[in-house]
C-alpha positions as CSV (number, residue, x, y, z in Angstrom):
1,X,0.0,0.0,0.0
2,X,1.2,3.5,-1.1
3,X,1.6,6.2,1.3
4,X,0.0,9.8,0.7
5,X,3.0,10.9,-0.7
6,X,3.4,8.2,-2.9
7,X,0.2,8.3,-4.7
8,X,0.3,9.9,-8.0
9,X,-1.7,13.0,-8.7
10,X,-3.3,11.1,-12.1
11,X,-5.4,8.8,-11.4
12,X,-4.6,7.0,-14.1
13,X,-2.7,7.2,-17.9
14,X,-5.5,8.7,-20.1
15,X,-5.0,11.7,-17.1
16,X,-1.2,11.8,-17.3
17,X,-0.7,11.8,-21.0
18,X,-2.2,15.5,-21.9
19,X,0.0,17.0,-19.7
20,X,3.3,15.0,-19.2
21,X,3.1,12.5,-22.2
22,X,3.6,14.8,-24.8
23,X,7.1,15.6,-23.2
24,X,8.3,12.6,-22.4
25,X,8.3,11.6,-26.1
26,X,10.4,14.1,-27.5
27,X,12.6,13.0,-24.4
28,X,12.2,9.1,-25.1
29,X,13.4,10.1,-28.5
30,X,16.7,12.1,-27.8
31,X,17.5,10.0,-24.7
32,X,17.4,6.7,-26.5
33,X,18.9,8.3,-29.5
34,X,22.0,9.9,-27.6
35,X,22.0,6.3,-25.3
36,X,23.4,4.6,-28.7
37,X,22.8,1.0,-26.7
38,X,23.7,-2.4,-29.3
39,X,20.6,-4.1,-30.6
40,X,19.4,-7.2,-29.4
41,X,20.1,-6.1,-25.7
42,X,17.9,-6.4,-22.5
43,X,16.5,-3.5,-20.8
44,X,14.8,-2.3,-18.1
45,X,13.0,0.5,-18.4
46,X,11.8,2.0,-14.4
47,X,9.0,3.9,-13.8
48,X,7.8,3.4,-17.6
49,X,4.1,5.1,-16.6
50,X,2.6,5.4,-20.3
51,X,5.0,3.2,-22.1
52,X,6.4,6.2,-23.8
53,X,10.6,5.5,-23.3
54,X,9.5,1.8,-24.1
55,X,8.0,2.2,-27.5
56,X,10.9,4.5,-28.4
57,X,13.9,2.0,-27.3
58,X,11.6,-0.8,-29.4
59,X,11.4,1.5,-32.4
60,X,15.0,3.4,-32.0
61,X,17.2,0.8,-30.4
62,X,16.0,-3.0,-31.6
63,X,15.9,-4.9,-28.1
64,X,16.1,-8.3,-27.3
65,X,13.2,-7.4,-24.0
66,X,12.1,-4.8,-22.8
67,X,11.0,-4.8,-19.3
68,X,8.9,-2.2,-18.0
69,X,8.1,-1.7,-14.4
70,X,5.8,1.1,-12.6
71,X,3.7,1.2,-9.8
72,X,0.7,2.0,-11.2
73,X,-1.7,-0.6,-12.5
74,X,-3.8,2.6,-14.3
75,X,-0.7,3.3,-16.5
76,X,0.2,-0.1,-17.2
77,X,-2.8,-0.8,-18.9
78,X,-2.9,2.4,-20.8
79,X,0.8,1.0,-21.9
80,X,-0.6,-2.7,-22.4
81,X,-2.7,-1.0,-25.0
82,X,-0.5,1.6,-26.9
83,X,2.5,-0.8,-27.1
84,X,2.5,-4.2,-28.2
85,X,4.9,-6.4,-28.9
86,X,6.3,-9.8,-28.1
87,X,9.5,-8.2,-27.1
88,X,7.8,-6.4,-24.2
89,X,6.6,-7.1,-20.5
90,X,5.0,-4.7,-18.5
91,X,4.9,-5.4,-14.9
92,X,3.7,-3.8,-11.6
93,X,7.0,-3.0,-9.5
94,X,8.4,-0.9,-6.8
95,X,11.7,1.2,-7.6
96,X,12.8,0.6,-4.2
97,X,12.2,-3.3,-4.6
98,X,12.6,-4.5,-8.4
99,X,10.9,-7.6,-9.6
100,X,14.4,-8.8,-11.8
101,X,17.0,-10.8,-11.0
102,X,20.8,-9.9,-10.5
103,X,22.7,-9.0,-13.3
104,X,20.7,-9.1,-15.9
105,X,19.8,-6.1,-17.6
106,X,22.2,-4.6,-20.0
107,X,20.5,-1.0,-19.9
108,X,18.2,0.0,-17.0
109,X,16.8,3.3,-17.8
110,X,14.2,5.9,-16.4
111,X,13.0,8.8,-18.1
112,X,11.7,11.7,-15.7
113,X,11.2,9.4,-12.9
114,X,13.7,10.1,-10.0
115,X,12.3,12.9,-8.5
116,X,9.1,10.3,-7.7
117,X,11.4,7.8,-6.1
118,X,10.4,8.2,-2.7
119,X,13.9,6.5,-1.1
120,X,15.8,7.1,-4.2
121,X,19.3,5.5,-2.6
122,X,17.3,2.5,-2.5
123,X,15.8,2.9,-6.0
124,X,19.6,3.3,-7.3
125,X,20.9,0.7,-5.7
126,X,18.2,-1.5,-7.0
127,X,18.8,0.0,-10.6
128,X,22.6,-1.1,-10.2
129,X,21.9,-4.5,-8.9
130,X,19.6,-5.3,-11.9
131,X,22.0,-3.9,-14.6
132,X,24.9,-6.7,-15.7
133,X,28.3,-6.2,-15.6
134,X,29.9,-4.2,-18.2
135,X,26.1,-2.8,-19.2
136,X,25.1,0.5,-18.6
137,X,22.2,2.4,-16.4
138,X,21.0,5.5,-17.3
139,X,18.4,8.1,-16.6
140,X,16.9,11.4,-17.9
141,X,15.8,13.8,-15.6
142,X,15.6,17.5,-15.8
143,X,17.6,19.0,-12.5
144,X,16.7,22.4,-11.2
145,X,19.0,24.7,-12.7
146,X,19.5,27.7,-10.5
147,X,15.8,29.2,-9.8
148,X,15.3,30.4,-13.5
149,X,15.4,27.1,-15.8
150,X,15.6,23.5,-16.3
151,X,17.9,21.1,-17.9
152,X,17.1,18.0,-19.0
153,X,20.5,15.8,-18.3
154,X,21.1,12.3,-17.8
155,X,23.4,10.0,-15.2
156,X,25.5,7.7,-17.0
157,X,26.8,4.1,-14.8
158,X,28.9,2.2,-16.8
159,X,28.0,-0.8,-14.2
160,X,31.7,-2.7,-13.7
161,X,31.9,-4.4,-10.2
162,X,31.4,-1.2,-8.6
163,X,29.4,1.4,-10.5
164,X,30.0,5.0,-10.6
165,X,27.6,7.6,-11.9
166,X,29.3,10.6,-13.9
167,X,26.5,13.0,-14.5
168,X,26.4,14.9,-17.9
169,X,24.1,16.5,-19.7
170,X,23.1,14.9,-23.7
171,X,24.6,17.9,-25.1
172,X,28.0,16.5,-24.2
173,X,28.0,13.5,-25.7
């Protein structure tokens, strides 16, 4: 059961998509673009609400699986509908407790998610445990910028036996 601050202020995905859907896909787009991840890999894609950042990595990056993971049931099914395909799973999941085994992810990504993590050590730590070795976790966010802007930048793990996070923005390469 969700806490009051956990609860999402949409009740469900037809809600959420007039307002944040239409950015996340020009986001999913440049993100998974710029991410430049090898076909036939296995990702992970957290909080994937709508399914927006999961029908761009199956258009733009030609996975093996794609796994997507939210805690809402209300967006899942709006993301069951809009994106199907064999190569795809959409499951109900905690950030903080992530239904995947060890290891086993070569990307693990999140597209504006973060700031809803409500432990979000735990949710990273989680991230890094399901990502392989040698693959690579990601996630685009837009950071406060001062008072007067945004930026939308991205964390970058290549996941060895100890993963690091260098933070960058996509600009940068």
């Amino acid at each position: 059961m969700s806490t009051p601050a956990e609860r999402s202020v949409w009740p469900g995905g037809r809600a959420y998509e007039p307002y944040v859907g239409r950015w996340s896909r020009p986001v999913a787009r440049e993100f998974v673009d710029w991410l430049a991840v090898s076909p036939a890999a296995r990702w992970l894609d957290l909080g994937c609400g709508t399914g927006a950042l999961t029908e761009t990595i199956l258009h733009r990056a030609n996975p093996a699986q794609v796994d997507g993971i939210d805690p809402s049931e209300g967006y899942l099914a709006l993301a069951r509908e809009q994106v199907r395909d064999a190569r795809i799973r959409f499951n109900v999941g905690d950030a903080r407790r992530l239904p995947v085994e060890s290891a086993t992810c070569d990307a693990v990504v999140s597209a504006l998610v973060l700031n809803f993590i409500p432990d979000l050590p735990a949710g990273m730590a989680e991230m890094a445990r399901a990502v392989r070795p040698g693959g690579r976790l990601h996630s685009a966010h837009r950071p406060r910028v001062g008072r007067s802007r945004d930026a939308l930048g991205a964390s970058d793990a290549p996941c060895l036996s100890k993963p690091t996070l260098r933070w960058r923005t996509m600009g940068e390469g």
